[in-house]
C-alpha positions as CSV (number, residue, x, y, z in Angstrom):
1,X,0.0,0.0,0.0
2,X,1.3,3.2,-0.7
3,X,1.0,6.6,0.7
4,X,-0.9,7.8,-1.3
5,X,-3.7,5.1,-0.7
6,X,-3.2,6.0,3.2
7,X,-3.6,8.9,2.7
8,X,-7.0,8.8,0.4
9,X,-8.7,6.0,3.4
10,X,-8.1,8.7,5.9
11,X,-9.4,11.0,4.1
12,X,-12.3,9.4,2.8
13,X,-12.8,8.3,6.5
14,X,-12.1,11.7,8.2
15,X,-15.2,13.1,5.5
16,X,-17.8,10.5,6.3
17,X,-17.2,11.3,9.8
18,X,-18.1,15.2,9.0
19,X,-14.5,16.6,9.9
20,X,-13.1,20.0,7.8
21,X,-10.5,18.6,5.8
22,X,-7.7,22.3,6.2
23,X,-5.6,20.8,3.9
24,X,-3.9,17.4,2.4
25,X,-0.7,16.6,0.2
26,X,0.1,13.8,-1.6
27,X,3.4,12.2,-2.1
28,X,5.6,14.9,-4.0
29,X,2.9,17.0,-5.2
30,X,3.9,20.2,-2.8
31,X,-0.2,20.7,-2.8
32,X,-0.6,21.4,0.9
33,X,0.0,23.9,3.6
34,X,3.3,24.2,4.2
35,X,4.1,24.8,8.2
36,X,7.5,27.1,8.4
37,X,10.0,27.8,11.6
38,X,8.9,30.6,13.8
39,X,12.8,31.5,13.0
40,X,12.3,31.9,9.6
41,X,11.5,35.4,8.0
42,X,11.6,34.7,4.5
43,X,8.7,33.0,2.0
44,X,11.0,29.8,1.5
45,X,10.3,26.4,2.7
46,X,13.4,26.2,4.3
47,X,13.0,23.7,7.4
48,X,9.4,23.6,6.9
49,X,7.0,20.3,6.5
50,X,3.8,19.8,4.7
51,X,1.9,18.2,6.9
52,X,-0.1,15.0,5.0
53,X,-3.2,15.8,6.2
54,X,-4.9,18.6,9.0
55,X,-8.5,18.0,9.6
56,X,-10.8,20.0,12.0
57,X,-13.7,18.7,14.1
58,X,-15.3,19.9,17.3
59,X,-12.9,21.6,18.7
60,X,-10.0,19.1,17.8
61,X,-7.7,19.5,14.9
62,X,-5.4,16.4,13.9
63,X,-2.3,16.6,11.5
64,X,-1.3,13.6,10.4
65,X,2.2,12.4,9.0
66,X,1.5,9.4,6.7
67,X,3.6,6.8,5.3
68,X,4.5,3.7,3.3
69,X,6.7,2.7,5.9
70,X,7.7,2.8,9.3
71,X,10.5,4.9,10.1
72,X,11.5,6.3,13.1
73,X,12.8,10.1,11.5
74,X,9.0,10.4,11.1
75,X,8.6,9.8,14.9
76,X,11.0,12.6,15.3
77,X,9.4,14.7,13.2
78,X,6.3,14.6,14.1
79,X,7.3,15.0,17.7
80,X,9.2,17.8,16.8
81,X,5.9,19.3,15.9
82,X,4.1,18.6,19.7
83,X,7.5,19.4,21.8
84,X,9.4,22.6,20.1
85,X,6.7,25.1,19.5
86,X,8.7,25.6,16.3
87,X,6.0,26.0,14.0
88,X,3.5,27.6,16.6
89,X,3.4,31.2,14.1
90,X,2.3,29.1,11.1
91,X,-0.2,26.7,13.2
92,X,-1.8,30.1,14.3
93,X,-2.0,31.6,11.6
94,X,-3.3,28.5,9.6
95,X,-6.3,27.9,12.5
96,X,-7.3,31.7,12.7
97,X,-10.9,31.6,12.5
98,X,-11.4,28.1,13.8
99,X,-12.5,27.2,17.1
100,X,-9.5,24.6,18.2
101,X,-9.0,23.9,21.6
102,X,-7.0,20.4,21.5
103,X,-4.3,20.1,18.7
104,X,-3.2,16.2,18.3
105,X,-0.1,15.1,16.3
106,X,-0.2,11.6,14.3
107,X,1.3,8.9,12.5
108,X,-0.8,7.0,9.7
109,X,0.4,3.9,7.4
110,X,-0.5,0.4,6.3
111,X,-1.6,-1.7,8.9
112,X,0.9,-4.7,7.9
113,X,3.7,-2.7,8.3
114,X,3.4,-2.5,12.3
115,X,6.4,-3.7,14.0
116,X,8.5,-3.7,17.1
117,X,10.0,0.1,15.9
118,X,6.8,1.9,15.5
119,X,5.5,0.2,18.9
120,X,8.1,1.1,21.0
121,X,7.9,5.0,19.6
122,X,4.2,5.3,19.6
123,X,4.7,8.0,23.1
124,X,6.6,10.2,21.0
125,X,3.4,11.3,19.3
126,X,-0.1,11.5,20.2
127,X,-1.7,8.9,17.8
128,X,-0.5,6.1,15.7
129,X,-3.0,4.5,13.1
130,X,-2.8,1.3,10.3
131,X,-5.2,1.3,7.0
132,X,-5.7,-2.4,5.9
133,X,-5.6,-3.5,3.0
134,X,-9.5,-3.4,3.4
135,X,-9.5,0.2,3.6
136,X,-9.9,-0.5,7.7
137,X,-8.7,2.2,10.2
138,X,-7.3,0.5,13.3
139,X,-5.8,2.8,16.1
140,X,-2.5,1.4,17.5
141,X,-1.6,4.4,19.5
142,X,-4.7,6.4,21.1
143,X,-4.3,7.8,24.5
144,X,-6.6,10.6,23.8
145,X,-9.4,8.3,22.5
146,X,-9.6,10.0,19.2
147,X,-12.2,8.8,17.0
148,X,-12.6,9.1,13.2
């Protein structure tokens, strides 16, 4: 599965469930909104990420990080994001006008790729979730019961 496909199943999942899709990216299309460093003064996309998908419901906005594979840089990027406050100016900016009170931080990719890595990382974000090859969201990682 690729991630593109994990990417379309949470999508597809996040609609039906009536969340405000903010923004998504595909692999390599540069389509979505690009989060910058505080630090940074310019209009480059130096040191910034494009978060895979940012989805808005009830209060709660989610950004996910989604892959083909487990690795653990993506754990450390995507923690970056919840322990830094690197990105806070863009975040902001990018949430003016919505109602957000909790902000959670995830990790989505194919449910057969699980393993020992991504299990003993799961605490360095807020969510971890697999899509089957079924199109079948199962939560690995949910401490903040966080439902799609």
């Amino acid at each position: 599965m690729t991630e593109e496909q994990v990417t379309k199943t949470i999508l597809t999942a996040l609609i039906l469930n009536n969340w405000d899709i903010i923004s998504y990216d595909f692999p390599q299309s540069g389509t979505g909104m690009i989060l910058r460093p505080n630090s940074v003064v310019s209009e480059k996309n130096k040191g910034g990420i494009i978060p895979d998908i940012i989805a808005i419901k009830d209060g709660t906005c989610l950004f996910f990080e989604n892959k083909q594979n487990i690795a653990l840089s993506d754990f450390h990027k995507t923690s970056a994001l919840i322990t830094n406050n690197q990105f806070t100016n863009d975040i902001s900016s990018l949430l003016c006008g919505y109602d957000v009170t909790k902000i959670y931080y995830g990790i989505g990719f194919p449910s057969d790729k699980w393993n020992k890595t991504a299990e003993e990382n799961t605490s360095l974000v807020d969510f971890v979730l697999g899509v089957t090859c079924n199109n079948i969201i199962n939560f690995y990682y949910n401490p903040f019961n966080i439902l799609l």
